[in-house]
C-alpha positions, 0 to 999 in steps of 0.5 A: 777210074783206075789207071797204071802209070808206068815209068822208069823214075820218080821223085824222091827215089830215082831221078835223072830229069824232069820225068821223075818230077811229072811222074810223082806229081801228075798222079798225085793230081789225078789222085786228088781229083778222086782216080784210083792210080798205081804207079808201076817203077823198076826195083833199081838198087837203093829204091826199097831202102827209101820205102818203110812199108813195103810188101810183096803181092805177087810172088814169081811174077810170071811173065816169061821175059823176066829172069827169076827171082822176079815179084811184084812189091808194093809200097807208098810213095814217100810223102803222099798217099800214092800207091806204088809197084815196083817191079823187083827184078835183081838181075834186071835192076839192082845193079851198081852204075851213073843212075838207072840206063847206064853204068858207073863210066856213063856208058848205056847198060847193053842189055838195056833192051832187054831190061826195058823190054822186060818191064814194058811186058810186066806193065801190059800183064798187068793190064791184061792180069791185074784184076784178076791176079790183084783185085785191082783192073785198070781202065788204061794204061798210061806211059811215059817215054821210050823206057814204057813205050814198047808197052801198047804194042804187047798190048795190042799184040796180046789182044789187052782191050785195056786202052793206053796212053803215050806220053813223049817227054823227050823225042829225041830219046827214042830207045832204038836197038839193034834188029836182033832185039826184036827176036831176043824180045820175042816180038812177032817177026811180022810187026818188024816193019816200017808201019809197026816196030822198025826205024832204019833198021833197028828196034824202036821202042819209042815208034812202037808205042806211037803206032800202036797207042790209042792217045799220044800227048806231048808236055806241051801244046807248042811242043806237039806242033813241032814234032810234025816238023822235019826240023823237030821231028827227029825223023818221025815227024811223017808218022807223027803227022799221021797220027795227029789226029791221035796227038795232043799237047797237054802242058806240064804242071808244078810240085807245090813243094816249089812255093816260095812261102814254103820252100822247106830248102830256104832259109828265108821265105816270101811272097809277091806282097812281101819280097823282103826275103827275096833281097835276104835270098839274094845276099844268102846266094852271093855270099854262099857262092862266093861273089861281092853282095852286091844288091843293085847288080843283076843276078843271073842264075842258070840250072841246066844240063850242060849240053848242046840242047840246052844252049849252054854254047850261046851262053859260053860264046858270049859271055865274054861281051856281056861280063861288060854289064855290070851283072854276076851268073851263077851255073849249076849243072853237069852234062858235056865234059869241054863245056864243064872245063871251059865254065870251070875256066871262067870261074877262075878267071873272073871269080868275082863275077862268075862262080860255077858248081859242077853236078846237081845239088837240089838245095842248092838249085832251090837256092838259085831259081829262089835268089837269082833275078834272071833265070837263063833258058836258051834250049835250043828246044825244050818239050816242056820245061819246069825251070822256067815255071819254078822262076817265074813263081819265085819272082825270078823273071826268065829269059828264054828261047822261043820253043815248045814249053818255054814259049807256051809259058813264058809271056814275052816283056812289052812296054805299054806306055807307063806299064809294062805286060809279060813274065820274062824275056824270049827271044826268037832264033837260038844264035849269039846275037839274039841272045845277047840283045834279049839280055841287054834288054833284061839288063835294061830293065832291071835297072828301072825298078818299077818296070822290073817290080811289075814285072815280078809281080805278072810272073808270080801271079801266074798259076802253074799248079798241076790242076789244070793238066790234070783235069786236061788228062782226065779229060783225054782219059774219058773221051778214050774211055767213051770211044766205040 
């Protein structure tokens, strides 16, 4: 079947999280499994420069919302043989800032809805006009998060017939805007209400598609349970409750680019049967980062944004107790400025035992989830999670929040006699407490090296390629296509 794909970023041409990864590897998938698929991106600064074969099928896109010069290019995506749109818009797009939502202060682009807008209204012409217009029709529309949410709502205001699917990666990031934008958007007046566009006043781009799409999935089963709760809901839990017959939660996959036998950024490589480079990736690690080598010790890595979600303040309040053990952390990340000053505090005060780098660096990130033996993940909630499935197919055992994704992975340690079950370590409620004690039971662990090495080898037995996800969305695209 033919399928749009629409999202706001994708590896390896603009990325700000975990969206980007599942937008270049679950078409990918799909591809693989025979679909034709053409992923519809925004034209942001830099992007054509990245493209080698890239061409213009559609000169003066001619949907209203876009300012001209606006057209439609086409290109592959580096690396695969995936076909690629790209929604050239100058005025809309190529512009200089902190990354594709917002300038170079950090500050949200104000005309973000209109931008947005814009391409969600490009994405539902083409539903409508691209078999005509291009000689390729899609059988439906998939979207991804609220920058593509708004799409199955012009769809259905616009009679599409095409169906559509909503993807939530996040609910927290709803896209919701002054009223205003409703009219500027040219939305029908009567959709302003609280069974269609509005949210407590203002344009919810995210609400729109989940009314008004035919399918709507989460990045996890445990996920989708927990957005119908108030606690989780971000206040569409009722309207989410509502539609569960429509909602379903599909677990994301990972690139095979994260393969510890082929890893293209390490320097040694290695596999559940032969863990020498491992031990050589954790010398490689310590040394790079600073700290004594020092094999017997426990390793810690964290790669995360530094933010409230992701429970870097139950790491930070701690931290002082469990320097105790004899065990180095190692933190790459960037987000909140306090929580940056106070890890960077810390770096300096026991360099020896803690070593921080402030941004992202993919190399290096590889070289963390590869050469550390723990992995930290206490998000006080995570949709779904791709750090904890790249640990745990390094060998690099997790220690994590019981929530959404992280849960759904990650199979809790438990002793059974002389043997051991599980892939790492969860722990139930995001507070110090029970933080601290699951690292103390890890810390435990690690020092009984047989329990430890079975351990590592349940967690690299697991597979979390993308196959299973695909043919689970293959699936769910059937089933809606077959629907009377």
């Amino acid at each position: 079947m033919n399928i749009l794909f629409l999202t706001s970023e994708i590896h390896p041409l603009i990325k700000t999280g975990g969206l980007a990864d599942v937008s270049r590897s679950l078409p990918l998938a799909l591809h693989a499994l025979g679909h034709g698929v053409r992923i519809l991106l925004p034209g942001y600064v830099g992007v054509q420069a990245q493209l080698t074969d890239i061409h213009c099928i559609l000169e003066d896109f001619p949907y209203g919302l876009l300012p001209a010069p606006a057209r439609l290019l086409e290109a592959t995506l580096p690396d695969t043989a995936l076909t690629l749109w790209i929604l050239d818009c100058p005025k809309l797009f190529e512009r200089a800032g902190g990354g594709p939502y917002q300038d170079e202060k950090g500050k949200d682009w104000p005309d973000n809805p209109a931008r947005f807008g814009a391409f969600c209204a490009a994405g539902a012409w083409l539903a409508q006009q691209a078999g005509a217009r291009l000689n390729w029709a899609p059988a439906l529309v998939h979207c991804n998060d609220w920058q593509t949410a708004l799409t199955p709502a012009l769809m259905k205001f616009w009679a599409c017939p095409v169906p559509s699917v909503l993807t939530i990666h996040n609910l927290a990031f709803q896209g919701n805007f002054p009223a205003h934008w409703c009219s500027s958007l040219h939305l029908p007046s009567s959709e302003f209400n609280m069974e269609s566009l509005e949210f407590h006043g203002q344009l919810s781009f995210l609400k729109a598609g989940i009314v008004h799409a035919n399918q709507i999935t989460t990045v996890s089963p445990r996920y989708a349970r927990e957005i119908q709760t108030p606690q989780m809901g971000c206040g569409m839990d009722g309207l989410l409750r509502r539609r569960a017959s429509d909602l379903s939660g599909i677990l994301n996959g990972i690139d095979e680019l994260w393969n510890p036998e082929t890893d293209v950024f390490l320097p040694f490589h290695y596999t559940a049967r032969k863990l020498q480079g491992k031990a050589r990736l954790k010398k490689h690690l310590q040394k790079k980062m600073g700290l004594p080598v020092l094999p017997d010790v426990l390793l810690i890595g964290m790669v995360c944004r530094l933010t409230w979600q992701k429970g870097i303040d139950l790491v930070l309040d701690t931290l002082e107790d469990w320097l105790t053990e004899e065990v180095q952390v190692v933190v790459l990340g960037s987000g909140d400025p306090e929580t940056e000053r106070q890890l960077a505090h810390w770096s300096s005060r026991a360099p020896e035992r803690v070593r921080v780098v402030l941004g992202f660096n993919e190399v290096r990130s590889h070289e963390i989830i590869a050469g550390s033996d723990l992995f930290l993940m206490p998000s006080r909630f995570e949709p779904c999670g791709l750090a904890q499935m790249y640990a745990m197919t390094y060998g690099t055992l997790p220690l994590a929040h019981a929530t959404g994704g992280l849960a759904d992975t990650i199979l809790p340690y438990r002793a059974q006699g002389h043997s051991v079950e599980g892939t790492g370590f969860l722990f139930e409620n995001p507070v110090p407490h029970e933080f601290h004690e699951t690292l103390g039971q890890a810390v435990a662990c690690f020092h009984q090296k047989d329990v430890w090495n079975q351990l590592m080898h349940h967690a690299m037995a697991r597979d979390f390629r993308w196959n299973k996800a695909a043919l689970e969305y293959q699936t769910l695209y059937q089933t809606l296509l077959s629907a009377p």
